[in-house]
N, C-alpha and C positions, 0 to 999 in steps of 0.2 A: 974306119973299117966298119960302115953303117951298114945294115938292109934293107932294103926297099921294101916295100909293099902297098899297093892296092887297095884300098879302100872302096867300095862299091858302095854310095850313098844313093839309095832308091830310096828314101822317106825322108817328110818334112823334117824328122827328128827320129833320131838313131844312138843309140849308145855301144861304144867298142870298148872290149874288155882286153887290156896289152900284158901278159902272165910274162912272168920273168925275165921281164926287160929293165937292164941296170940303170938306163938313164929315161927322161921322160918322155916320151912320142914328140915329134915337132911335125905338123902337119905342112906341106907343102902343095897349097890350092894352088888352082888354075896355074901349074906348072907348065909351060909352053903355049900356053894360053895368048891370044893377041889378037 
């Protein structure tokens, strides 16, 4: 029962800040990508 969300990487290096999220972020690159 996850949420989705979006990520907008516009710089070579970026830092995201995830506030009360019970388990750890798992990033899903080039999703649909091919």
């Amino acid at each position: 029962n996850g949420t989705t969300r979006v990520l907008s990487v516009t710089e070579a290096e970026q830092t995201f800040t995830f506030v009360d999220v019970a388990e750890k972020p798992l990033p899903s690159l080039l999703r649909g990508f091919s």
